[in-house]
C-alpha positions as CSV (number, residue, x, y, z in Angstrom):
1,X,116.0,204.0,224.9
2,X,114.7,207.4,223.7
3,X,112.2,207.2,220.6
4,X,114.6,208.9,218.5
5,X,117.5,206.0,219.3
6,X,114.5,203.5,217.7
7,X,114.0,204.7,214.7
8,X,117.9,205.5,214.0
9,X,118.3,202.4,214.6
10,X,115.5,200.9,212.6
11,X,116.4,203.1,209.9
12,X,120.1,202.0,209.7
13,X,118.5,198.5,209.9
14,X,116.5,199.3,206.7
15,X,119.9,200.4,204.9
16,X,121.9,197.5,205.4
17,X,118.6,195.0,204.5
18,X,118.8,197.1,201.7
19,X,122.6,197.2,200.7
20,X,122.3,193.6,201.5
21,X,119.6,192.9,199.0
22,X,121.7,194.6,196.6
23,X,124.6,192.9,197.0
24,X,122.9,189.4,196.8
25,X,121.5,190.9,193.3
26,X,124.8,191.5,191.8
27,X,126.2,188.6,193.2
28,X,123.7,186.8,192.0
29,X,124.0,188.0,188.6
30,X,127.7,188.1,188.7
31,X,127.6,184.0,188.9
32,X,124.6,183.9,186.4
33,X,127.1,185.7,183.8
34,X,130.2,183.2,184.7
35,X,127.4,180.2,184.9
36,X,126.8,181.2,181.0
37,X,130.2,181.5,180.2
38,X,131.0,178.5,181.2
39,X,128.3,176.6,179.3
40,X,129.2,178.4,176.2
41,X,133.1,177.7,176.5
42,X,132.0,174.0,177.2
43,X,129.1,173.7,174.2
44,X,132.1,175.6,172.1
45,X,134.7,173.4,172.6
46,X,132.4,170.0,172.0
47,X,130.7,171.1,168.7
48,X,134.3,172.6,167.1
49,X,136.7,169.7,168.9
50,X,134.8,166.5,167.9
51,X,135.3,165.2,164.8
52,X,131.9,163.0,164.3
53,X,130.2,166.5,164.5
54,X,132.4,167.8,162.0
55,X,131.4,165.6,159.6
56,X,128.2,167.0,159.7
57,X,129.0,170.3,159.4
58,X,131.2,170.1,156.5
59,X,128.4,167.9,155.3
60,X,125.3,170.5,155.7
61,X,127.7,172.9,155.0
62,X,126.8,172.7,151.0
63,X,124.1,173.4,148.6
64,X,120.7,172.8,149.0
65,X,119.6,169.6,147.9
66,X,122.5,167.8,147.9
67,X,121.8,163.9,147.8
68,X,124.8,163.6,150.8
69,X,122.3,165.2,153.0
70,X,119.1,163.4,152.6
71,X,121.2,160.0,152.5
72,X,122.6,161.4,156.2
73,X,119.0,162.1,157.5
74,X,117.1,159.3,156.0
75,X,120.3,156.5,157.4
76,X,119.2,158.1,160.9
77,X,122.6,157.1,161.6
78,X,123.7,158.3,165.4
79,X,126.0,160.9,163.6
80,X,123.1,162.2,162.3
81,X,121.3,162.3,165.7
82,X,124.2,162.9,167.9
83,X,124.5,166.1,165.6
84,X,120.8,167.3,166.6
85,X,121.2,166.3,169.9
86,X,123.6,168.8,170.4
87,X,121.4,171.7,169.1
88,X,118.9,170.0,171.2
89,X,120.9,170.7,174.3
90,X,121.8,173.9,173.2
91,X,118.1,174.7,172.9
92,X,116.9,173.6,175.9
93,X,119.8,175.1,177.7
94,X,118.1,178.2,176.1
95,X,114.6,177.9,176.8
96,X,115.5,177.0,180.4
97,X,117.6,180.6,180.4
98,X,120.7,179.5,181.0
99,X,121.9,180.8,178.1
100,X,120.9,183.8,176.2
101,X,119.5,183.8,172.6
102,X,122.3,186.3,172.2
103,X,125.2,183.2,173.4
104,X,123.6,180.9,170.9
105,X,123.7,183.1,168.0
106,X,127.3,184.0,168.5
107,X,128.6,180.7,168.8
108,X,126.2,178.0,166.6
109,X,124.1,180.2,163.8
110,X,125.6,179.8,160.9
111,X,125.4,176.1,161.6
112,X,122.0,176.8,163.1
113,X,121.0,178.6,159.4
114,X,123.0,175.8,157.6
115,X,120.5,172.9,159.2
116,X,117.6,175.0,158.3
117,X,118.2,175.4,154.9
118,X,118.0,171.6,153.7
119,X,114.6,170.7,153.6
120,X,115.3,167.0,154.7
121,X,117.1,168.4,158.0
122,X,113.6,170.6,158.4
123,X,112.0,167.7,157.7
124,X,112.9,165.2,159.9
125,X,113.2,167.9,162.8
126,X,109.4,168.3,162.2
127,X,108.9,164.7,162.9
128,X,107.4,164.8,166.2
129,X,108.2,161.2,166.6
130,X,111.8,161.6,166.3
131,X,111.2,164.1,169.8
132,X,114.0,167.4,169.5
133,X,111.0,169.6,170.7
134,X,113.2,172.6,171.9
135,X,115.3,172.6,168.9
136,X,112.2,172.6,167.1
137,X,110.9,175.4,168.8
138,X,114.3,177.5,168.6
139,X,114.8,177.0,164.7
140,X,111.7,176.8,163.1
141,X,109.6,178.6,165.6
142,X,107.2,175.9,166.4
């Protein structure tokens, strides 16, 4: 095979590695997008659908100080922590990028904000003891 053949033929090689590479890239971002999407539709549908968690946003949902929240967070009942293990998730589903800061803000921070602003929620969050390290480390930037 004359020289010339070769190196058409490697450089058509080096083209389709490339285009291949490429395509694997989008693909691969394509399904990380979806991946997302699904997780947020999911997270969505469990914080907004069950009613326990409502509770507890209707409840933090008030002014500051209110004595219904610091009888909710010092009863420690599994409301309470069911409620935080959600943002939990939701935090650790962040930190471990499979969703974007940008997906969590849309969907949970007015909620987000409405946890942070009761000092007894802060509080107990704080508590290494009680564990929620990622969502400690999303909302109060610990």
């Amino acid at each position: 095979m004359p020289l010339d053949a070769v190196r058409a033929v490697q450089v058509v090689s080096y083209l389709a590695g490339a285009i291949a590479a490429l395509t694997a890239v989008w693909v691969y971002k394509s399904n990380s997008r979806r991946e997302r999407a699904r997780w947020a539709e999911s997270l969505y549908a469990r914080f907004y659908e069950r009613e326990e968690l409502k509770r507890v946003r209707d409840l933090l949902d008030c002014d500051v100080g209110d004595p219904q929240v610091s009888q909710l967070v010092t009863a420690e009942s599994s409301v309470w922590t069911d409620y935080l293990n959600f943002f939990e998730f939701v935090a650790y589903l962040q930190s471990s990028n499979q969703l974007h800061k940008e997906d969590v803000d849309a969907l949970f921070s007015y909620y987000l904000a409405c946890l942070k602003r009761h000092s007894d929620a802060v509080g107990y969050i704080r508590n290494k003891e009680k564990g929620y390290e990622y969502l400690r480390r999303t909302l109060l930037n610990e």
